[in-house]
C-alpha positions as CSV (number, residue, x, y, z in Angstrom):
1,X,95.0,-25.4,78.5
2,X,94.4,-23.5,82.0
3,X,90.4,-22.6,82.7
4,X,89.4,-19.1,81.6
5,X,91.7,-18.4,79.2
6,X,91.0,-18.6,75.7
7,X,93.5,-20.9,73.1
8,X,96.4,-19.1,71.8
9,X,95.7,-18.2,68.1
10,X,98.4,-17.6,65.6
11,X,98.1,-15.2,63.8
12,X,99.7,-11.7,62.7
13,X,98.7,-10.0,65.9
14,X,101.6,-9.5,68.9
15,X,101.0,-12.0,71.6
16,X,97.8,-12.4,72.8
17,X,96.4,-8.9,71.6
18,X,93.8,-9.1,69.0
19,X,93.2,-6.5,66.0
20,X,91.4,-3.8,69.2
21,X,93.8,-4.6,71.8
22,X,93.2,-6.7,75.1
23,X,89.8,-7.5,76.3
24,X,90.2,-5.0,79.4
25,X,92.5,-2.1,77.7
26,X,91.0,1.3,77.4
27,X,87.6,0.0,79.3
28,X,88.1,3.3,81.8
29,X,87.8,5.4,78.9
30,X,85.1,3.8,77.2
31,X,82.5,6.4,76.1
32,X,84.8,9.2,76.1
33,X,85.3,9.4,72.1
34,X,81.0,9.1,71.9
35,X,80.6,12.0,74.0
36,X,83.1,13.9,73.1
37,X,82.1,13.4,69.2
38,X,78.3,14.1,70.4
39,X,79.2,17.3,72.2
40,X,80.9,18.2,69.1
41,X,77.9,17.8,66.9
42,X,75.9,19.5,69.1
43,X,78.1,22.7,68.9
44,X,78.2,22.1,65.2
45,X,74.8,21.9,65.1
46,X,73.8,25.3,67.0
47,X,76.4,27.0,65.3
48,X,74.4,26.3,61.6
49,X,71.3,27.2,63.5
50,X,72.9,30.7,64.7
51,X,73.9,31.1,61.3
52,X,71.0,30.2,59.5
53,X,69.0,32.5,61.7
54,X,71.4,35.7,60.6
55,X,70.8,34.7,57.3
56,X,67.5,34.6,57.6
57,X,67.3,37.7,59.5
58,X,69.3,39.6,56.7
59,X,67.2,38.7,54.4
60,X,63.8,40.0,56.1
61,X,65.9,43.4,56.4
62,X,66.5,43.4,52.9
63,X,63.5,42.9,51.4
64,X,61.6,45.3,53.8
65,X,64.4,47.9,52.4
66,X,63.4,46.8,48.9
67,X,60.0,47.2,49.6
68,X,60.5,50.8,50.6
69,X,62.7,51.8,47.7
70,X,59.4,50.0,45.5
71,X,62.2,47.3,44.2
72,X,60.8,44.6,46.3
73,X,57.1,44.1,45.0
74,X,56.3,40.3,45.1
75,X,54.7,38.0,42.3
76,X,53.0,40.0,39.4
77,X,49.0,39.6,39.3
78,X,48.2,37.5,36.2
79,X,44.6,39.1,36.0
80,X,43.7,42.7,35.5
81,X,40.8,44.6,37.8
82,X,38.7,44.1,34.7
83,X,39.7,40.6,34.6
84,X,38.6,40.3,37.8
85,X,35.4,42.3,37.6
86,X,34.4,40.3,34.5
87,X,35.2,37.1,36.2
88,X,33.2,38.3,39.1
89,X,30.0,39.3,36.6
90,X,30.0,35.5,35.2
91,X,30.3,33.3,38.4
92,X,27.3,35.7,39.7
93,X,25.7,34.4,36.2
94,X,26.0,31.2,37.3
95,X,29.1,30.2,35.2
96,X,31.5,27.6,36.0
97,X,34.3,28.9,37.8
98,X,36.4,26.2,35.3
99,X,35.2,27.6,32.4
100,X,36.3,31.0,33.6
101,X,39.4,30.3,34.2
102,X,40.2,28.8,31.2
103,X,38.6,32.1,29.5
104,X,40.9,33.8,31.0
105,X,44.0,32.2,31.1
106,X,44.7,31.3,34.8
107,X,44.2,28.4,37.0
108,X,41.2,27.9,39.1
109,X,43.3,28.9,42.1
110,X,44.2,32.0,41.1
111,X,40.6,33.2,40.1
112,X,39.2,31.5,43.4
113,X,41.7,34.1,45.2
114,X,40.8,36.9,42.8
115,X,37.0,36.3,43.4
116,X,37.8,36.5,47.1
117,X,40.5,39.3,47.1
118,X,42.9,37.1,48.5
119,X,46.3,37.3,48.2
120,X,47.9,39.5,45.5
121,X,44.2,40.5,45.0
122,X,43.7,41.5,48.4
123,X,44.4,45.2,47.3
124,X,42.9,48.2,47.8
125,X,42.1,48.7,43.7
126,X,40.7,45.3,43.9
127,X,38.6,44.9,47.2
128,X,36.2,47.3,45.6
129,X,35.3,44.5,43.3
130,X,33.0,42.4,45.6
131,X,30.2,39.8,44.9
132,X,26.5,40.8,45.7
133,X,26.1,41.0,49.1
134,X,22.6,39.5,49.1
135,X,24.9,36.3,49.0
């Protein structure tokens, strides 16, 4: 056995080349294959963003043309004005807003956002409703 060299193995390998090749073969181009297959997810990876984004943006352009024809209007309201002035008239009362809600058939969430014309409620027709200012 010389120094340095490992022991012969038998095995079905050619001579002295394991299953990855020599110890020293292909060392010069070690790292190629990682960047190359990085760059290439990179490019893969801002191409899905380009496209995501024209998605998206075709989609803003078509609901604002929706909107304009009046096809595009949103979630329905599930109370009525006089839903919402009723509602309005019992928490003044002193009413829990719980019980109100259940009264009228919506969460709590959605008569918290009626009672402060938030969101779908946040209209024109319904911003007239408001609570006593002295509050």
């Amino acid at each position: 056995m010389v120094a340095g060299k490992p022991p012969e193995r038998p095995g079905p390998f050619p001579q002295g080349r394991g299953r990855y090749g020599t110890p020293g073969e292909g060392k010069s181009q070690a790292g190629v294959g990682l960047r190359s297959a990085t760059f290439q997810l990179h490019l893969l990876g801002a191409v899905a963003q380009l496209e995501r984004s024209l998605i998206r943006e075709r989609q803003r352009e078509g609901i604002a043309i929706g909107r304009t024809n009046g096809v595009y209007r949103g979630r329905s309201r599930k109370l009525t004005t006089d839903q919402v002035t009723e509602a309005t008239r019992l928490a003044e009362d002193g009413v829990p807003k719980a019980k109100i809600a259940r009264d009228l058939g919506c969460s709590r969430r959605v008569l918290y956002d009626a009672l402060a014309a938030r969101g779908a409620y946040a209209t024109p027709a319904v911003l007239s409703v408001t609570l006593d200012p002295s509050r």
